[in-house]
N, C-alpha and C positions, 0 to 999 in steps of 0.2 A: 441460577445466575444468568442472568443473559450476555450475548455475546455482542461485539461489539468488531467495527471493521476500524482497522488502523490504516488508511494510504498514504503513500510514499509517494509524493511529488518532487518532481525535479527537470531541472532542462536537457537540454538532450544534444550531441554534438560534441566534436574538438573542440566547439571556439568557447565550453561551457563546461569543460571534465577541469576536476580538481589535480593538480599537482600529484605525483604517485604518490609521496610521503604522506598527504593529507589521504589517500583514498585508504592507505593502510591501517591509520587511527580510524576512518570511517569502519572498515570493514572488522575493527577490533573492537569498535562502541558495540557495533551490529549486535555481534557475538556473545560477547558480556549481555546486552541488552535480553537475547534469545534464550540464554542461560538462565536469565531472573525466572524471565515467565517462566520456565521450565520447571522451576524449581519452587516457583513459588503457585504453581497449578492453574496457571492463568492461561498457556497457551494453549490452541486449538490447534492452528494450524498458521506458517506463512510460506508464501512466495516471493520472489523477483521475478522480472517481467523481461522479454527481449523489446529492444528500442520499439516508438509505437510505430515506426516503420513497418515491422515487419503484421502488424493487423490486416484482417481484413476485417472489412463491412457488409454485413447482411442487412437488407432493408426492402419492407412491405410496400410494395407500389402493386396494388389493384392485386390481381390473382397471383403478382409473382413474386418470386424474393431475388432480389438483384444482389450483385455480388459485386466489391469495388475495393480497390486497397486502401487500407487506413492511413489515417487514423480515422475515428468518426469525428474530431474535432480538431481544427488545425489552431496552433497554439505554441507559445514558448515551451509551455511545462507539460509532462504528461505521467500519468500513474507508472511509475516505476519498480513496484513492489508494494506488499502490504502483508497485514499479520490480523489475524483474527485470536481474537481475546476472549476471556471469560472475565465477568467484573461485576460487583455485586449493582452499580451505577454507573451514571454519566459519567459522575465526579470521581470517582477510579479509574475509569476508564480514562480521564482527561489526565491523569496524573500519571496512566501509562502511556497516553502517548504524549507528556511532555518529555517523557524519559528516552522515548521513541525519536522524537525532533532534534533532542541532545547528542544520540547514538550518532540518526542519519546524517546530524546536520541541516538536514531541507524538511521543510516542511510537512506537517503531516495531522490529514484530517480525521477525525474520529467522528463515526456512523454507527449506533444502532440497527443490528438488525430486525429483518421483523419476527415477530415471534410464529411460529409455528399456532394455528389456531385450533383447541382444546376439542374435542367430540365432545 
């Protein structure tokens, strides 16, 4: 099966956080959600992410790698979490992370990995 990356976009900020009541049904779709993969052998592995404040940026300039605080892309939205899958296709894969978008609420892109290259 190949795996597949599920990310979790969303905005970032007071002026952009959900109501508590709403982050509790979020955090209880989550859950439910983690539980399917769990059970149904799909999951690999997932994370949540700290705000993209708190990144830094490594980056190739001539011999050296400069160091600078994040994000690498200034933006409303920024990866917030994700979940790596096992899925026999796209097209499963698309159906777990529509299940994913339902959980989170926010949107969420699905990416193929690449595969590991055979000797």
């Amino acid at each position: 099966m190949k795996q597949y990356l599920l990310s979790v976009y969303h905005a970032e900020g007071a002026d952009y956080a959900p109501p508590a009541d709403e982050i509790q049904q979020i955090m209880s779709g989550v859950e439910a959600f983690n539980t399917e993969l769990r059970s149904t052998g799909t999951w690999v592995f997932a994370g949540g992410l700290h705000p993209s404040s708190t990144a830094t940026v490594l980056r190739l300039e001539g011999d050296e790698v400069l160091t600078t605080d994040g994000p690498f892309l200034e933006g409303k939205e920024h990866i917030g979490g994700f979940w790596v899958i096992k899925a026999a296709d796209l097209d499963a894969a698309l159906d777990w992370g529509r299940k994913a978008t339902r959980a989170a609420r926010v949107p969420v892109e699905v990416r193929p990995l690449q595969e590991e290259a055979q000797d």
